[in-house]
C-alpha positions in Angstrom: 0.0 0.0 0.0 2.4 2.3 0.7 4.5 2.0 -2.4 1.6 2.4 -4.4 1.0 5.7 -2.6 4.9 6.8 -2.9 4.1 5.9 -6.9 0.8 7.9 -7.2 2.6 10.6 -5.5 5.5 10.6 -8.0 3.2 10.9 -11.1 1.4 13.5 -9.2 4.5 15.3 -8.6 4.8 15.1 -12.6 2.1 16.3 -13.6 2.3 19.4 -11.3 5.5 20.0 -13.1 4.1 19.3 -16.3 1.2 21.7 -15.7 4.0 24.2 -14.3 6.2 23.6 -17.2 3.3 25.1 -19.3 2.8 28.5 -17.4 3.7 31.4 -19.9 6.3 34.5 -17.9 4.7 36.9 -16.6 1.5 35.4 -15.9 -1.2 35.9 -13.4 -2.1 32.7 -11.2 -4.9 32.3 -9.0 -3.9 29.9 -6.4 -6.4 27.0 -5.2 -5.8 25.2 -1.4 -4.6 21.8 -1.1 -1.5 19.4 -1.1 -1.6 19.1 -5.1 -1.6 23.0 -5.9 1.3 22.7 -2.8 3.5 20.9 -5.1 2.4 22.6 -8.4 3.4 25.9 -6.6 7.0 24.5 -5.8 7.3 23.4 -8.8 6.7 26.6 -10.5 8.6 28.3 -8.0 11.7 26.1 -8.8 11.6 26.7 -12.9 11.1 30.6 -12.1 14.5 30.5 -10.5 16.4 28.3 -12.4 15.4 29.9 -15.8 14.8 33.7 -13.9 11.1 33.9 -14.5 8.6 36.2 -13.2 5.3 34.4 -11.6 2.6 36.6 -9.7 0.0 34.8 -7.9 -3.5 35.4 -6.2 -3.8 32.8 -3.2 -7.3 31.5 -2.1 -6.1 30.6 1.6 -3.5 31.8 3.7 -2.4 27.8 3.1 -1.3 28.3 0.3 -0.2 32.2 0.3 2.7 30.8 2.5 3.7 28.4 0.0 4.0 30.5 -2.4 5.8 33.1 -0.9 8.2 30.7 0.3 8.5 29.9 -3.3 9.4 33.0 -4.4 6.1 34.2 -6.5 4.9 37.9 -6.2 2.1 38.0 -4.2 -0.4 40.7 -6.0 -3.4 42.8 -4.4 -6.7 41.1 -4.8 -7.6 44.4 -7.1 -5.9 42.2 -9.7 -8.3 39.5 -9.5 -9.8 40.3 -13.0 -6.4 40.4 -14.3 -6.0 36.5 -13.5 -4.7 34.9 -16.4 -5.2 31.2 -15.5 -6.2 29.5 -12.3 -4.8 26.3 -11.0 -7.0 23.7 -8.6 -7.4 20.4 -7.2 -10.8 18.6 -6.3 -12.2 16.3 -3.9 -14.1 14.3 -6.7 -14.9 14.5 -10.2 -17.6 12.8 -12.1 -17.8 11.5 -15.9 -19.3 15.0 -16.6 -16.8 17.0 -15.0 -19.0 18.2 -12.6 -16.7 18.7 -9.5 -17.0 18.8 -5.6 -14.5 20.9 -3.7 -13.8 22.8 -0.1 -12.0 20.1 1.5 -9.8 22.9 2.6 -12.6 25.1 3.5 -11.7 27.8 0.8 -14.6 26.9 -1.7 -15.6 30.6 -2.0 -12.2 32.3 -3.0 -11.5 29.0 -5.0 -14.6 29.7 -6.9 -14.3 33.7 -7.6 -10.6 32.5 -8.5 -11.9 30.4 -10.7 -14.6 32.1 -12.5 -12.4 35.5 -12.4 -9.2 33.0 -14.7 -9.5 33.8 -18.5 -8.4 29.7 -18.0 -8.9 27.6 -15.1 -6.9 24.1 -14.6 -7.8 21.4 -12.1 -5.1 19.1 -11.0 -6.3 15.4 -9.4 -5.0 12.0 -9.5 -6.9 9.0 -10.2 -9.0 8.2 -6.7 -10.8 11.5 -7.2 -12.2 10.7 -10.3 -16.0 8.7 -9.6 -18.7 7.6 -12.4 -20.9 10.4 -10.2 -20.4 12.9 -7.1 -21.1 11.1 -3.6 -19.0 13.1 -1.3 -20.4 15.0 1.5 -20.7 18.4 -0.4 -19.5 21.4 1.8 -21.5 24.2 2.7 -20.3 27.2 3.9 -22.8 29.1 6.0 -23.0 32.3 8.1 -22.8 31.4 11.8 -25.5 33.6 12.6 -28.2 31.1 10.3 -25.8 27.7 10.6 -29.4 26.5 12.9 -31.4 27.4 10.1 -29.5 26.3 7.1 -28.9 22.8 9.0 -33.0 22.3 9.1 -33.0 23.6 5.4 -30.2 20.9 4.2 -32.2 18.4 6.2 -35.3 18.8 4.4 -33.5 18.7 1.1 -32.5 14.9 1.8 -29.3 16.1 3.2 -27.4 14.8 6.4 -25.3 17.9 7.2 -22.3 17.8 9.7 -20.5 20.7 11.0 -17.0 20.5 10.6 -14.7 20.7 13.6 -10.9 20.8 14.8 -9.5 18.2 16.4 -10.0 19.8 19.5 -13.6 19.8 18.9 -14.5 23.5 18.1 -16.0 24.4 14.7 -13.9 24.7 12.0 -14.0 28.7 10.5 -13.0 29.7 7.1 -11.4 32.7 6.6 -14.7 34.2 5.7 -15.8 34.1 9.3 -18.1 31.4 7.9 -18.7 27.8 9.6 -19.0 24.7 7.1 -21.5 21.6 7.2 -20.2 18.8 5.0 -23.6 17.3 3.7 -24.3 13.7 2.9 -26.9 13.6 0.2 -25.6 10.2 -1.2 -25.3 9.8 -5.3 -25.7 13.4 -6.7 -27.5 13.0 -10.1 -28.1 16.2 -10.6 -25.2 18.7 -9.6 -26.6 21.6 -11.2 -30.4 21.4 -9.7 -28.4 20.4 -6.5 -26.4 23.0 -6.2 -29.2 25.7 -7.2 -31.4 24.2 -4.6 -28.9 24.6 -1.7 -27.4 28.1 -2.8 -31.5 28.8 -2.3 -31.1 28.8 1.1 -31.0 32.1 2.8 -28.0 32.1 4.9 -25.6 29.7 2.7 -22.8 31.3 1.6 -21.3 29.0 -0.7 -21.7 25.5 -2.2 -18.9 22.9 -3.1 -20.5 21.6 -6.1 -18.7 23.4 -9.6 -20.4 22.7 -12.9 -18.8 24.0 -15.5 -16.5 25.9 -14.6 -13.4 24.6 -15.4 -11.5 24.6 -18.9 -8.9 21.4 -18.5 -8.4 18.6 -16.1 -5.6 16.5 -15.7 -5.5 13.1 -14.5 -2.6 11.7 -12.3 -2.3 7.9 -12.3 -1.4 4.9 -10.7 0.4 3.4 -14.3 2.1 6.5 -14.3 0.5 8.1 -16.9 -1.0 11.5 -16.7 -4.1 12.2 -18.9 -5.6 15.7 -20.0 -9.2 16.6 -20.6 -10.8 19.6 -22.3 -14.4 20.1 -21.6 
């Protein structure tokens, strides 16, 4: 088990660089959150040095602002937002359609204006993310002030919310200010309809369900290839 994981991880690790390898000078990045956008940053950060490139980047969490500044990309004012020229992020799953669930990290709102804002907008994920359809717990981020009512709302919609917490047992907060309930609906068959129903809800702030709104996906895997969709 754990040499297939060191393997996975090694393709992974090429196809960040891959992806990296790809990034025009100059550019504009917005930044996803995650351990795969982690290694595609360091591996930009490494070719801007060793072929003295200029990278500026828009981070989504302070997760992954640190990274980046530790690998040596500008870090631009968030007035630059509509500026972004591409926008790299990871997922929590993926379906046949390409209809994607994320906020894992908790960042699902800045991911999403990061990702909208990209004139192009990449998603890196290796082969256990992929699924024939969504079945995650989607996350839903949620003013504190309604997270009572939301919960009942999610409830009636077939959902089986669950509020995330720290290990220490006190609610997780995004850097929104904003709790999350990671909600159980089972097999999504409809992401779009899902995802309209929830956003709905008066006091939900943002949903972890993306439909179409991402230009290419690669796919890390296990035989140590790496495969690249355009939808």
């Amino acid at each position: 088990m754990k040499a297939e994981q060191e393997k996975l991880h090694k393709v992974i690790e090429d196809m960040a660089a891959k992806v990296a390898k790809d990034i025009p000078d100059g550019s504009i990045i917005g930044l996803g959150s995650g351990a795969t956008v982690a290694i595609f940053v360091r591996k930009l950060g490494r070719r801007a040095a060793k072929e003295g490139l200029n990278f500026a980047a828009i981070p989504s969490s302070l997760q992954i602002q640190l990274v980046a500044e530790q690998s040596g990309l500008n870090i631009l004012s968030l007035k630059m937002i509509p500026k972004i020229d591409i926008t790299v992020d990871s997922a929590d799953q993926i379906d046949d359609d390409f209809n994607v669930i994320k906020g894992g990290g908790g960042a699902l709102y800045r991911e999403r204006v990061l990702l909208r804002a990209a004139q192009k907008s990449v998603i890196l994920a290796d082969e256990t993310k992929y699924a024939q359809r969504l079945c995650k717990p989607i996350p839903v981020e949620t003013s504190f002030f309604a997270r009572s009512f939301v919960y009942g709302e999610l409830v009636k919609l077939g959902g089986k919310p669950t509020l995330r917490l720290l290990d220490k047992g006190y609610p997780f907060t995004t850097e929104n200010g904003n709790v999350i309930f990671d909600t159980d609906f089972g097999v999504v068959e409809k992401p779009e309809m899902m995802r309209s129903d929830i956003v709905d809800v008066s006091g939900v702030i943002e949903v972890g369900i993306f439909v179409g709104e991402c230009d290419v996906f690669y796919r890390a895997n296990r035989d140590g290839s790496v495969q690249t969709f355009e939808v």
